[in-house]
C-alpha positions as CSV (number, residue, x, y, z in Angstrom):
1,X,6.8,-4.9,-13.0
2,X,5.6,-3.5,-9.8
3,X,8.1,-0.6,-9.9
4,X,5.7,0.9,-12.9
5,X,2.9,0.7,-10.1
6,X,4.2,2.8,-7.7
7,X,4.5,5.8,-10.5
8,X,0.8,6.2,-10.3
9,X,-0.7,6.4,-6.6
10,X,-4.6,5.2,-7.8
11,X,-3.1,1.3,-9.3
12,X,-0.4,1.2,-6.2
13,X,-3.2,1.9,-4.1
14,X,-5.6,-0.8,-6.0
15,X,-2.6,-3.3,-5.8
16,X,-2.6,-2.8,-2.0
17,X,-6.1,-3.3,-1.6
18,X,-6.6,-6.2,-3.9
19,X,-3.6,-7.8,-2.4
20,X,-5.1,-7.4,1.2
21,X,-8.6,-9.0,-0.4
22,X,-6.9,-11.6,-1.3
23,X,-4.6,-12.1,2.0
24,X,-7.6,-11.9,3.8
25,X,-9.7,-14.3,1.9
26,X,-6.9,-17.0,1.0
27,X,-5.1,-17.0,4.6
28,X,-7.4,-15.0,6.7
29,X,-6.2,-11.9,9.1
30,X,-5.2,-12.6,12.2
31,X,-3.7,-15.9,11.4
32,X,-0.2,-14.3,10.6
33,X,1.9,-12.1,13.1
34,X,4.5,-10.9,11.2
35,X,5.1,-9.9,7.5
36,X,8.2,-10.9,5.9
37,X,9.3,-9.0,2.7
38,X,12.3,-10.5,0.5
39,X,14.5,-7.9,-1.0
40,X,13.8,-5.8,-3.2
41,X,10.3,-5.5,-4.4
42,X,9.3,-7.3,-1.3
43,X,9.9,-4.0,0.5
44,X,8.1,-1.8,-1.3
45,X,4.6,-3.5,-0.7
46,X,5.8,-5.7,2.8
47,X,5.5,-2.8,5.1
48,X,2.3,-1.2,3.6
49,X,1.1,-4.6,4.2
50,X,2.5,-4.7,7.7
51,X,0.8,-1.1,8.9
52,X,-2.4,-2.7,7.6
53,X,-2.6,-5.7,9.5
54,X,-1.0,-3.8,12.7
55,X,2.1,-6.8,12.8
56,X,6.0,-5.9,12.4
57,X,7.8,-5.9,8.8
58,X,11.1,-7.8,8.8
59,X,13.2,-7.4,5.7
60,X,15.0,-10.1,4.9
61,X,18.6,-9.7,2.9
62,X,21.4,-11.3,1.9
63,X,24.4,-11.6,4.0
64,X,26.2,-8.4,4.9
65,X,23.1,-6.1,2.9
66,X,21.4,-5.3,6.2
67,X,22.5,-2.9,9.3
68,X,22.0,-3.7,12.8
69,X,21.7,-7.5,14.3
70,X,20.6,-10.0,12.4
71,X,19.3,-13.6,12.5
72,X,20.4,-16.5,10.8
């Protein structure tokens, strides 16, 4: 349950940095340019993710959930 993560800041922040280890080691930075996050828990840790690596977040819905354009 990553919702019970985010109530204490020291295993959210372990999650992130264990998750970036492993990004990093399985995939390798650099090798992505964008992160995608599906809804809902998706954008909790997506954009943390995103600001680390320095790429875009793009949040991806279902029809009709998100505002502005979007792409099919």
């Amino acid at each position: 349950d990553l919702f019970s993560l985010t109530s204490n800041s020291q295993f959210f922040s372990e999650l992130n940095n264990n998750t970036t280890v492993i990004i990093d080691q399985e995939i390798g930075a650099g090798s992505f340019d964008v992160i995608i996050g599906l809804e809902s828990r998706g954008f909790i840790q997506g954009p943390i993710l995103a600001q680390h690596y320095g790429v875009p977040f793009v949040p991806i819905r279902k029809k009709g959930k998100l505002p502005g354009e979007c792409w099919q």
